[in-house]
Each structure stands twice: as structure tokens, then as C-alpha cells.
C-alpha positions in Angstrom: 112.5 122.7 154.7 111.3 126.0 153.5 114.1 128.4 152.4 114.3 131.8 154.6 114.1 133.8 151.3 112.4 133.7 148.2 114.2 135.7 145.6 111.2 137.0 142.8 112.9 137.5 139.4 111.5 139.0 137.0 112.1 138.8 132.7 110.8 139.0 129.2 113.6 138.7 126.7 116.5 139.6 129.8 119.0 136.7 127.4 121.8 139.8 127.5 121.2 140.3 131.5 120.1 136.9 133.0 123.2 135.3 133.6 125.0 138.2 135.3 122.2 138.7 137.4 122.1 134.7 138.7 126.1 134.9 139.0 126.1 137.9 141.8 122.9 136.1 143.5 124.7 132.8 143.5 127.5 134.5 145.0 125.9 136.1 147.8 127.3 135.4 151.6 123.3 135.0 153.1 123.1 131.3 151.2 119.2 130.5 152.5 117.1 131.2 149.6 115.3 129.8 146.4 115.2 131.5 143.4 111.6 132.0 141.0 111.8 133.4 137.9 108.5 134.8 136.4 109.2 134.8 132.7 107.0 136.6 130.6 107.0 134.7 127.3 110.8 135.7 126.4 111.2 135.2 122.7 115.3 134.6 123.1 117.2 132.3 125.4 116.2 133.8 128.6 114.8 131.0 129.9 117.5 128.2 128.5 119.9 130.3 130.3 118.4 130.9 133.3 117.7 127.0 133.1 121.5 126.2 133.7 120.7 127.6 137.5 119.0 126.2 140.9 115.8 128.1 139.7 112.2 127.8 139.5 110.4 129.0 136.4 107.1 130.6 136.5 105.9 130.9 132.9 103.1 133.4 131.6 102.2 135.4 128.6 100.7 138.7 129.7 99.7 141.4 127.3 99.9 143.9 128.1 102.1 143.1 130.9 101.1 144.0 134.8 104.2 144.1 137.2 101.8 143.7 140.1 100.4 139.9 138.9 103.6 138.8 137.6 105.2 139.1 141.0 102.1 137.7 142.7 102.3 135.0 140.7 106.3 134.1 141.6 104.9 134.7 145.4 102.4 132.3 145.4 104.9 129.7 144.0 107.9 130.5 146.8 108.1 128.9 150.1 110.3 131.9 151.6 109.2 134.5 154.8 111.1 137.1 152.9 110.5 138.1 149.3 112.7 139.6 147.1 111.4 141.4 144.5 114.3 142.1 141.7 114.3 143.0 137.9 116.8 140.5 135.4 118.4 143.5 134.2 119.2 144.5 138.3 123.2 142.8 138.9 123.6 143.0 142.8 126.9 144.8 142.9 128.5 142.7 146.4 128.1 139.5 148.1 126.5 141.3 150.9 123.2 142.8 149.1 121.0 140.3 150.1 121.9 140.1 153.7 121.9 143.9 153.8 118.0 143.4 152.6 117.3 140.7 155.5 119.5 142.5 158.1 117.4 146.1 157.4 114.0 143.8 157.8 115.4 142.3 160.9 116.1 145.7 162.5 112.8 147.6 161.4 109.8 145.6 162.7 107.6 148.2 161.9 108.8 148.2 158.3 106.6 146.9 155.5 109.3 146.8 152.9 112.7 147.6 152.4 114.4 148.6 148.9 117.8 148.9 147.9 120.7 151.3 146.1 120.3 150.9 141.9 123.7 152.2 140.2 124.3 153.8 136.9 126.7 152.0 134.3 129.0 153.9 132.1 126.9 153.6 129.2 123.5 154.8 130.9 122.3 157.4 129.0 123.0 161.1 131.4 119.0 161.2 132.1 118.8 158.3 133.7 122.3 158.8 135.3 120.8 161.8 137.2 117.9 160.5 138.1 119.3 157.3 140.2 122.1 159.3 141.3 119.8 161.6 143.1 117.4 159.7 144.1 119.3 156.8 145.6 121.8 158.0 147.8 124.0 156.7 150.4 122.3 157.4 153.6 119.1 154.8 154.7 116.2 156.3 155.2 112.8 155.2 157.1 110.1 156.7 155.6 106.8 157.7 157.2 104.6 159.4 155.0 107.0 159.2 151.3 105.6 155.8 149.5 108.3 156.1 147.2 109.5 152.3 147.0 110.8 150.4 143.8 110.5 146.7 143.1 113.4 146.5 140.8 115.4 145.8 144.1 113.3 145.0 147.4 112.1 143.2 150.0 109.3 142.4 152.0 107.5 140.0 154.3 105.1 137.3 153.4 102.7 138.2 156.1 102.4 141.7 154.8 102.0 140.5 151.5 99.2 138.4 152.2 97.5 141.1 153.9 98.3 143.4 150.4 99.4 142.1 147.5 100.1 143.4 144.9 97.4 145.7 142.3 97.1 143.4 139.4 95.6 145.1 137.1 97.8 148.3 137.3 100.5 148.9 134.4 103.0 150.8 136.5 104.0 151.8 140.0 102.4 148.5 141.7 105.1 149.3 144.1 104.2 152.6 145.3 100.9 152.0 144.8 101.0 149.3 147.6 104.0 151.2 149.6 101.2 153.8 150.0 98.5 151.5 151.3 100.8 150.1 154.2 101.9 153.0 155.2 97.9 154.4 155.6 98.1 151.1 158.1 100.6 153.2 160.1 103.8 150.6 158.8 106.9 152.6 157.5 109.2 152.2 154.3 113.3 151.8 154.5 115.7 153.1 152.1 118.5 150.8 152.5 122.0 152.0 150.0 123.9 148.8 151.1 122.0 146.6 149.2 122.9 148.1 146.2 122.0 146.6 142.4 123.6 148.0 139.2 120.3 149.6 137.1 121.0 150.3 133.5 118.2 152.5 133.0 116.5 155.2 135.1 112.7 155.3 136.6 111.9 158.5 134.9 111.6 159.7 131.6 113.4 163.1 131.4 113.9 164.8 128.1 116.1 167.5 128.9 119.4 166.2 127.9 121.2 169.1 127.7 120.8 169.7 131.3 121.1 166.7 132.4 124.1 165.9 130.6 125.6 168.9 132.6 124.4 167.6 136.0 125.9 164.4 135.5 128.9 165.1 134.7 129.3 166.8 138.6 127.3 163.4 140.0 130.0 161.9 138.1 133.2 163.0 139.7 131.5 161.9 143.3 130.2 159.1 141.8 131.9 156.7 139.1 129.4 154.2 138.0 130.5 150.3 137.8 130.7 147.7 135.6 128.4 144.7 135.8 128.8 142.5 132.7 131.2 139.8 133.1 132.5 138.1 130.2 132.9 134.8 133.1 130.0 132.1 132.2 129.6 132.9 128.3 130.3 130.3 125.4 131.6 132.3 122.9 132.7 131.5 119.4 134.7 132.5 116.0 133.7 131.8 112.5 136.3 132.4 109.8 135.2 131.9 106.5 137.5 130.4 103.6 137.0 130.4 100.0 139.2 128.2 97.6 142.9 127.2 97.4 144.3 127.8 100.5 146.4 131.1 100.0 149.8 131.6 101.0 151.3 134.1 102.5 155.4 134.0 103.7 155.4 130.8 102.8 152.7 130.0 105.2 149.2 129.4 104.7 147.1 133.0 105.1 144.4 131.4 107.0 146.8 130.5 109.5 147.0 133.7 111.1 143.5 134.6 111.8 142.5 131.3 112.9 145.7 132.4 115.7 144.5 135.0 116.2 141.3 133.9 117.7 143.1 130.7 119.6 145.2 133.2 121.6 142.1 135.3 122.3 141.4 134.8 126.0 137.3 135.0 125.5 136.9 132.8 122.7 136.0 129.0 123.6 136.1 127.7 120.1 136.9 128.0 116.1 134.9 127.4 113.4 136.3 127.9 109.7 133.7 127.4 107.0 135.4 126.7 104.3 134.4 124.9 100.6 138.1 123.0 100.2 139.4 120.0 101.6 142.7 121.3 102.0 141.6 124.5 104.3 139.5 122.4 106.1 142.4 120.4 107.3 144.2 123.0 108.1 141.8 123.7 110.7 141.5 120.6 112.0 145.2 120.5 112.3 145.0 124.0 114.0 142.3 122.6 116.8 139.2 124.2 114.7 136.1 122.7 114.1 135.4 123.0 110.0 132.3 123.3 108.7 131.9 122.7 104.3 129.7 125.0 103.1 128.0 124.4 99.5 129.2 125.3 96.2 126.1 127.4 96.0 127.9 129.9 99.2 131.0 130.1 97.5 130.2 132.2 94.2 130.9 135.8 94.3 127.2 137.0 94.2 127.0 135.6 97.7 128.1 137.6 100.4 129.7 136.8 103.9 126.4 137.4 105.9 124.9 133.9 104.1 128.3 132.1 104.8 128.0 133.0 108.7 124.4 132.1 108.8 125.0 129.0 107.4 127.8 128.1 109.7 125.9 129.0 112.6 122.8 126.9 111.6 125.1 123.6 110.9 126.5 124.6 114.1 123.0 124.4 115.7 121.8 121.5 114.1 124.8 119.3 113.9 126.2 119.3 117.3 123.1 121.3 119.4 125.7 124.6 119.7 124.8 127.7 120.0 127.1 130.2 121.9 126.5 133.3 123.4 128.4 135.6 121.7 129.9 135.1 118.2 133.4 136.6 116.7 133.6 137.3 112.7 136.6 137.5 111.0 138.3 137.0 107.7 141.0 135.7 106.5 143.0 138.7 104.4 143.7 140.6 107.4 146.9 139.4 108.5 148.1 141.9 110.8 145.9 142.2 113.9 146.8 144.2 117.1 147.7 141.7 119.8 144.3 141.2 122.0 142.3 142.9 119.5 139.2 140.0 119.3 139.0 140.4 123.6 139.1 144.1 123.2 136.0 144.0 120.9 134.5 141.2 122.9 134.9 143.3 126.3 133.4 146.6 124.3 130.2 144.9 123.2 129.4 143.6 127.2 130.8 147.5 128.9 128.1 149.1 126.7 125.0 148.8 125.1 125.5 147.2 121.6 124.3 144.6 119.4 127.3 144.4 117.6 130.8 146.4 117.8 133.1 146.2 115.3 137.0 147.2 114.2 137.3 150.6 112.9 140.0 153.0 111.9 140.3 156.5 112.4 139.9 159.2 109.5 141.0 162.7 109.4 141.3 163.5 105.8 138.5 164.6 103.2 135.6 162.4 102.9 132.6 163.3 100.1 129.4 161.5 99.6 127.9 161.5 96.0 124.3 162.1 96.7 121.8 161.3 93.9 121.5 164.0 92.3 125.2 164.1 91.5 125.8 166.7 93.9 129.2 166.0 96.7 128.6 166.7 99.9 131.5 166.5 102.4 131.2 164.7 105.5 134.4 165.9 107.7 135.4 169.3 108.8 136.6 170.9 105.9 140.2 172.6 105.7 141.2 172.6 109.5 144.5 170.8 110.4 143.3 167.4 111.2 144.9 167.5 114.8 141.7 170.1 115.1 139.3 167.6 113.6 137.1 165.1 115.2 137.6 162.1 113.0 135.3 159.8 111.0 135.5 156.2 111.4 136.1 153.5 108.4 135.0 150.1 109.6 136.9 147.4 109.4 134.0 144.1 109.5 137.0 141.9 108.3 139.5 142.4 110.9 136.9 141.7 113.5 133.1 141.8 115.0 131.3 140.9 117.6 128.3 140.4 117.5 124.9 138.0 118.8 123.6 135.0 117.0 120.3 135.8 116.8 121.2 138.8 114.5 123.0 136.1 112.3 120.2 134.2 112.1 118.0 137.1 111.3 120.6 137.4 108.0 122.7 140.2 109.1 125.7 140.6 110.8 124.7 144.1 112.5 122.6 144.8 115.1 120.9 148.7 115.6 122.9 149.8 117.4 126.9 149.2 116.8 129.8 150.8 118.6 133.5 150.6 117.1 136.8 149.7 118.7 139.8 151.9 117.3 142.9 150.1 115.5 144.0 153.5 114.8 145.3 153.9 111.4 148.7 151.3 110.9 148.9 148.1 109.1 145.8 146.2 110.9 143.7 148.1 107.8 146.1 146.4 105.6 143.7 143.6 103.7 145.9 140.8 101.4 144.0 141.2 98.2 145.7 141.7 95.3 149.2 140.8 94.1 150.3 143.7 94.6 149.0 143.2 98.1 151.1 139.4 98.1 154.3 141.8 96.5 154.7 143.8 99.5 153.2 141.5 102.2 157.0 140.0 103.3 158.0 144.4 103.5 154.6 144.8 105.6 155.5 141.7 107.9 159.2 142.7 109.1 157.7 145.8 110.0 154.6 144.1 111.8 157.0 141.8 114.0 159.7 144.9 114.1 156.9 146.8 116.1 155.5 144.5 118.1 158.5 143.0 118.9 159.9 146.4 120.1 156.8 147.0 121.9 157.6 143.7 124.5 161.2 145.2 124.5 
């Protein structure tokens, strides 16, 4: 029996979007649908993920791409009366959008198509923040002569489509181009804000940022934009890389503590040490890790970290098929981690746009730069008192990043674009290096436990 809806979803390369966008379908209350996805030759794990739902894949590989054919080609594989049309970076923000689609359809005979509400999220840049504040608002709308209609989040019928579909040769605005050939038929358009998608970027391409950033901040206080990404669903993982001896530290073995630190984190699914000793790779074991031996030739000190979590990942791939979502880094010589800090960097990385976020401590003091010509130049704000100063930001890789396999696999550990989570400026920027580092560690430690301690107090 054919399904009552067909739900068109649209994707190149969406691996960051995909499965929050099937989660809030799967959870709508109208439950008589099918989903198509029409992928255009994704590159990254779009499709594998995607794969894990009740959906049907429609693969091409257009170039350059043509909105209009790829969704008449996930029509003419779907058996539903009603056709959603939705982008894989759109996440339906209730249970109720799709019904709210059907519903409008039901009550609007005359209606060729119906399109829904796209919200901001916090990190949308303040153009695109105006633009889908203003121009989706929170009254429907039938319109009679506007052919203003968006297929990042609509509907329409099959009988209307088969009369029109969609311009396939067009590069942009298929969908007004076809809202304005059914309204010429004397058929209306409806604006319907209940069915309501979170959008992360706008439909225009503003450049005036300076007054847009001063509009949004009024749309702002009417209207708070939402969070879509859910951490519910992703496989995520920690790789802690050893080297040697196992250290000790309090009597304990140092490794101990990180490897702790991400079994109490609440987003990480599993541990992975990669390690070049015997003795460190049972402690792991012993610890509930997974440990992976790394060559002889990854454990000299002309070999940096970014080979050692490339490796681990690719044994990780090859030897058991794994490949998580997200990945945490961490070493070792940081002993003294806030509480929660690996969830707080995982939950920055999916509330904004980053490739990679990473720990990071503030700085208020003087900070040069020896360019090369000799010449200093200095990078804060000079003699003000530093609670006047905006500070500058050390990173701190070691104590913790999160970041996406593929960019290990490229050989990096850093993405573009990277956003830091502060630690602010105690003992988590403490790293056990030295012996004069082991000297003072047991001092450092009483007044670690001392804080937090007094903190649960």
C-alpha cells in the first residue's frame, strides 16, 4: 500500500546534518510516509549514515547541480500523494511539522504548495539571521500573486506536480520559478509557520554586516534561535596516545587519569590508547580500553601526534570496520582536567559550526611575535589593566579536542575553522613534563582534589 506522503530529501556531502534531520522525521506524530533521499555523489558518509534508516536512496552525479531534476528524480521514485520537498541540512524543529504541512494542504484545496517556518541557529551568521527572521514569520499566509515559495521545507501534491514539474535545467529558484507558473493557472501559495525546520543558512546573500548585525540583535530579543544538533545517535570515540614506560604519577600510573577521564565522559562510547609498550597496553585493557600498538617507527621524537592518531584511526578502520562519528584527542601529561570537560568540548563542536574545537586558556598579559625581520610586534592591548582587556587564547590540543575523522585521515588534527572551550587559567594548563613537573605534582594534586572537593561541598 502506497504511503500518504513521500518525504524528498535532498544531500551532497550533508554527513554533519543527515542524522539529525532523519531523527526529528522519524519522530514525527503523522507516521504515513516513505522517505527518498536524492544523493548527489556525497564524498563523506552521507549516504552510510542515512543507510542506518527506513530510506530510499536515489543516487546521481550532477555537475553542475540542478535542484529542479534532482527532486524530480526522488518524485518519480516515491509512491506518496503528497511530496515533501526538504534540504538535509533542514531539522524539523517538533513532532508536528509534517502534519502541520498535510493539515495546511487539506484545508487549502486551491493551494498548489505549501512551505514551512526555517529558524536561525545560534551560530548563523547575523545576515542570514535577518533575512529568515523577516521573511518567515509567524502568521500563515495564502498568497495570490507573491510566488515566493522555498523547497528547503514544502509540500505539494502529486497531481500538481505532474501537471508542472519541476525546471530541470535551472541552477536556482526551481521553486519560485514553478510557484509562479501555478499561480498564472489561478492556484494560490500558503505560508504555513507551524511547520517549522531549523535552517542554518539564509536564502540571500547580504553583505552588509554591520547593519545587519544591528538588526539582529533586536530580532533577537523577540526571537531566540534553537538548537538542532543532538549529540543522541553518534558513535563517538577517544584516542590517547602513550609513549614508553608507563609513567607514574602519586604512585599511580599517569595514564590512568586521562584514560578516566574520558570513561566518565557521558558522550564518549569508547577508548582507544595507542600505545608502543606492553605494560601501558595492559593497563588499558584492564581499564575497559581497547589498545592499539603502534610501530617503533611512530614512537621517535621526529614523529608528531597527528601520525600517531592517524594511525590509530586507520587500525581502527581496518581491524574491526570502526569508524565513529566524532573523535576525542587527548594526552596523557595533563592530569588535571575540569570535571565534564571532554562533553563540554564535544557539545561546543555540534552548537556551532566547527571542524574541530579545542581546550584553551585565557591570556591577559603581554604577548609579542618575532616577525622575520627581527622586528616584535605585540599582539594584546598594550598597558591597560587586564580587567580592560579582551584576552588572547593559548590552546591547550593536549588537554582535549574534538574533532572529525576525516580530518585525521587527511593528516591533521584541525579542521578550518576551530572554536575553543575556556579552562580559564588554573591547573588544567598544568602539563607533567619535567621532574620538576613530577617534584610538585603531589603539592598540585591536594590542591586539585581540595577545589573540587569544595566545589561538591
Amino acid at each position: 500500500m502506497a504511503p500518504r506522503v513521500s518525504i524528498i530529501i535532498r544531500s551532497r556531502n550533508e554527513e554533519k546534518w543527515i542524522v539529525s534531520c532523519l531523527d526529528a522525521i522519524m519522530r514525527q506524530d503523522e507516521r504515513d510516509f516513505e522517505i527518498i533521499l536524492v544523493d548527489n555523489a556525497s564524498t563523506d558518509r552521507t549516504v552510510e549514515k542515512a543507510s542506518a534508516y527506513p530510506v530510499t536512496v536515489v543516487s546521481t552525479d550532477m555537475d553542475p547541480f540542478r535542484p529542479g531534476l534532482a527532486i524530480n528524480l526522488g518524485i518519480r521514485a516515491a509512491r506518496g500523494n503528497y511530496l515533501v520537498i526538504l534540504s538535509a541540512h533542514c531539522i524539523p524543529v517538533s513532532t508536528r511539522w509534517l502534519g502541520a504541512l498535510a493539515r495546511t494542504l487539506d484545508e487549502h484545496p486551491g493551494a498548489a504548495g505549501v512551505y514551512g517556518r526555517q529558524e536561525p541557529l545560534p551560530f548563523t551568521n547575523e545576515l542570514d539571521k535577518r533575512d529568515l527572521i523577516n521573511l518567515f514569520g509567524l502568521d500563515r499566509k495564502v498568497q495570490v500573486k507573491d510566488p515566493f515559495f522555498h523547497n528547503a521545507n514544502s509540500m505539494i501534491r502529486r497531481q500538481d506536480w505532474e501537471r508542472l514539474p519541476f525546471d530541470e535545467q535551472t541552477l536556482h529558484i526551481e521553486d519560485r520559478i514553478w510557484a509562479q507558473q501555478v499561480l498564472a493557472l489561478g492556484r494560490t501559495i500558503v505560508y504555513e509557520p507551524e511547520a517549522s525546520v531549523y535552517h542554518y543558512h539564509g536564502v540571500n546573500q547580504g553583505r552588509n554586516l554591520a547593519r545587519a548585525r544591528g538588526i539582529v540583535r533586536i530580532l533577537e530579543r523577540i526571537h531566540a534561535p534553537g538548537d538542532a544538533c543532538t549529540i543522541e545517535g553518534l558513535d563517538i570515540a577517544a584516542i590517547i596516545p602513550s609513549r614508553g614506560e608507563p609513567v607514574l604519577a602519586g604512585g599511580r600510573p599517569l595514564i590512568e587519569r586521562t584514560i578516566r577521564h574520558a570513561r566518565d565522559a557521558r558522550f564518549v562510547d569508547r577508548v582507544f590508547v595507542a600505545t608502543d609498550n606492553a605494560a601501558t597496553a595492559a593497563i588499558a585493557r584492564e581499564l575497559g580500553c581497547t589498545a592499539i600498538m603502534r610501530p617503533e617507527s611512530l614512537s621517535t621524537d621526529l614523529v608528531g601526534l597527528t601520525a600517531v592518531y592517524q594511525f590509530a584511526l586507520e587500525r581502527m578502520v581496518a581491524d574491526e570496520g570502526y569508524r565513529p562519528d566524532l573523535l576525542v584527542l587527548a594526552e596523557e601529561i595533563y592530569p588535571f582536567r575540569p570535571p565534564g570537560l571532554f562533553d563540554r568540548l564535544i557539545e561546543g563542536l555540534l552548537q556551532a559550526d566547527y571542524d574541530s574545537v579545542i581546550a584553551a586558556c585565557e591570556e591577559y598579559g603581554s604577548i609579542w611575535r618575532k616577525e622575520p625581520e627581527g622586528d616584535l610586534t605585540r599582539l594584546d592591548e598594550g598597558s591597560r589593566p587586564s580587567k580592560l582587556k579582551e584576552p588572547l587564547y593559548r590552546g591547550l590540543m593536549g588537554a582535549g579536542c574534538v574533532t572529525h575523522p576525516g580530518i585525521v585521515l587527511s593528516g591533521s588534527k584541525l579542521g578550518h575553522k576551530v572554536g575553543l572551550v575556556s579552562v580559564g587559567n588554573g591547573l588544567t594548563q598544568f602539563a607533567l613534563c619535567s621532574e620538576m613537573d613530577h617534584a610538585i605534582f603531589d603539592q598540585m594534586e591536594e590542591i586539585w582534589q581540595t577545589k573540587y572537593e569544595g566545589d561538591k561541598r
